[in-house]
C-alpha positions as semicolon CSV with decimal commas, in nm:
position;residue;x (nm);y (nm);z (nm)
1;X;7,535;11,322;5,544
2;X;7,388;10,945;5,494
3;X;7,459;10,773;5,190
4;X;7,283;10,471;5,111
5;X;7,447;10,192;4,922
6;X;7,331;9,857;4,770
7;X;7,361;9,614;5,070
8;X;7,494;9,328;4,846
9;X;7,767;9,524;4,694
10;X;7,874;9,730;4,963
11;X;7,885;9,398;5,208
12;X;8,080;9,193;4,905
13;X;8,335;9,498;4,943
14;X;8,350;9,440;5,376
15;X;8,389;9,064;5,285
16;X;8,718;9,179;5,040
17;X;8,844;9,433;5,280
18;X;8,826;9,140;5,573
19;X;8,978;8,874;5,340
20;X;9,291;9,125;5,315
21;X;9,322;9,128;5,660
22;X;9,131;9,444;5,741
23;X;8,893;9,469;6,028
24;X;8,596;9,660;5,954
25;X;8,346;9,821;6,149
26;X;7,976;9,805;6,047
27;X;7,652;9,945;6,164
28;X;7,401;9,733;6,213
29;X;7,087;9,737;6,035
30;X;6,784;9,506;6,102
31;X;6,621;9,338;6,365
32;X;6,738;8,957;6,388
33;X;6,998;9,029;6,651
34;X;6,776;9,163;6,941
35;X;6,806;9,138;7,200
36;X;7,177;9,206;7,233
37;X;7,225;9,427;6,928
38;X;7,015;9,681;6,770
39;X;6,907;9,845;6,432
40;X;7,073;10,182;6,381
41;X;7,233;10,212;6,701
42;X;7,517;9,918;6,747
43;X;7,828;9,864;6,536
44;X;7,959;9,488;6,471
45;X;8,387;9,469;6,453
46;X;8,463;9,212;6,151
47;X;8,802;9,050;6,131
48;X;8,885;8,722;5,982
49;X;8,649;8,367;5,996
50;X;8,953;8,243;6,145
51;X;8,846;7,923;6,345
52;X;8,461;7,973;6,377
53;X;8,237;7,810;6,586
54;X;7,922;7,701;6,739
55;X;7,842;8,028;6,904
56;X;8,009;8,232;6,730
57;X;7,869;8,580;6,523
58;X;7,964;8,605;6,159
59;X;7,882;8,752;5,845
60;X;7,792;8,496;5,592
61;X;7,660;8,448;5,202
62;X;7,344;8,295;5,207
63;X;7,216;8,039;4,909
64;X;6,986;8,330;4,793
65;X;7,305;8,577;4,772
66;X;7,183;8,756;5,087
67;X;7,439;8,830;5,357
68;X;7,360;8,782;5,744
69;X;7,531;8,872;6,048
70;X;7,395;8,592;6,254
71;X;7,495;8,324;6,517
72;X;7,668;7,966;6,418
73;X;7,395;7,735;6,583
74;X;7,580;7,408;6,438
75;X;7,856;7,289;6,167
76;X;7,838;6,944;6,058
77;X;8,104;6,727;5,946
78;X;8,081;6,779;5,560
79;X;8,075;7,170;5,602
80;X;7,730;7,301;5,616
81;X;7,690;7,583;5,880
82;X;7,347;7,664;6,049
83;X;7,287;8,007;6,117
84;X;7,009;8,164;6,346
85;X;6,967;8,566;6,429
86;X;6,964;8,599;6,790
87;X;6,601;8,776;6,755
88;X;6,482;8,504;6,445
89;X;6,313;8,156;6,507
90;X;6,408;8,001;6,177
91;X;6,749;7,939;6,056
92;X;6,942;7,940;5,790
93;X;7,222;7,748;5,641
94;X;7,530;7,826;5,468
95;X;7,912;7,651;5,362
96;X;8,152;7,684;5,551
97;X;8,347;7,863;5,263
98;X;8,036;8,147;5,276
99;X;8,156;8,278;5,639
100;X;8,326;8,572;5,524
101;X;8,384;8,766;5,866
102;X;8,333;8,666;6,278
103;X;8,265;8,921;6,491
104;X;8,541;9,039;6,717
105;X;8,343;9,272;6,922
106;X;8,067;9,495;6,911
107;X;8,045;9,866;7,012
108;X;7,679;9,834;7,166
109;X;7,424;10,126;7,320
110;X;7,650;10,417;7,207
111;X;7,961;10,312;7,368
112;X;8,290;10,410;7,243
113;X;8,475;10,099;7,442
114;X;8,419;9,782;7,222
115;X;8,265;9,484;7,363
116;X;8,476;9,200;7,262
117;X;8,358;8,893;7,192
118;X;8,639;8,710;7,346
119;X;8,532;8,863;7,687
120;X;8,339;8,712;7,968
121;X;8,001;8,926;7,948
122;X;7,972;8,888;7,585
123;X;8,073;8,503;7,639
124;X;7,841;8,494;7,959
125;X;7,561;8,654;7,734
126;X;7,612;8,432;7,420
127;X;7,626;8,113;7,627
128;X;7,287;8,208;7,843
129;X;7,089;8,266;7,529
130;X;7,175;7,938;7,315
131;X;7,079;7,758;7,595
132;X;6,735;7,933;7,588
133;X;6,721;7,864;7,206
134;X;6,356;7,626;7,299
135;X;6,185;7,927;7,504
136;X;6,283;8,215;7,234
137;X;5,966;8,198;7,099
138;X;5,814;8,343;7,465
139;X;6,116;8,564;7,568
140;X;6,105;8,736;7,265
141;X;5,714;8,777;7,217
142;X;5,764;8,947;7,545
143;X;6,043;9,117;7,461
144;X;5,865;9,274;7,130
145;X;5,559;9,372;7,309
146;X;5,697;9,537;7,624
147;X;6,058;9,699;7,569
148;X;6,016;9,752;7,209
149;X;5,626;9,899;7,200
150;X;5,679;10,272;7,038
């Protein structure tokens, strides 16, 4: 049985749950995460925003009330947090006090073993693909047209 609930309201009760110390697992809906995670078939692990980064995956309250589960891209000194989908080309920016989760791990492709994101592939992967932040445009027009054609 599916149930479908507001996305605001149910991810305002995820960002309660975390802030008690619970980690919650999600599935993943939407496309800005490709290539790494996918729509309907991977599940992000949320803990606490504990010491975010540059790099790092959270869940954050955007200035239209939107949540995203994107990637930190930069933090400057008075706070403000820039945001970009692994799969977007435009960012987004956010307070530092609007981070409400970071990703621990991911359970990716149907796996039941989480990957972690403390661990050296998803490190290795994360690392590799902000470097290639000026060619996304390319990699993922390719991307689109060949692996995802249906």
């Amino acid at each position: 049985m599916t149930v479908r609930v507001d996305n605001a309201a149910f991810l305002s009760e995820v960002a309660r749950l975390v802030g008690e110390g619970h980690t919650v697992t999600l599935p993943l809906r939407g496309y800005s995460m490709r290539p790494f995670l996918e729509n309907g078939r991977d599940k992000a692990v949320l803990g606490r925003p504990e010491g975010v980064g540059v790099g790092d995956v959270v869940l954050a309250r955007i200035g239209d009330g939107r949540y995203v589960l994107h990637r930190i891209v930069s933090i400057d000194g008075d706070g403000g947090v820039v945001l970009l989908g692994d799969g977007n080309l435009s960012t987004e920016s956010c307070r530092m006090g609007s981070i409400v989760a970071r990703a621990v791990g991911f359970y990716r492709k149907g796996r039941s073993t989480i990957d972690s994101t403390s661990g050296m592939k998803w490190r290795a992967y994360s690392a590799i693909w902000m470097r290639l932040r000026p060619f996304r445009r390319y990699l993922l027009f390719v991307y689109r047209n060949v692996f995802c054609k249906q």
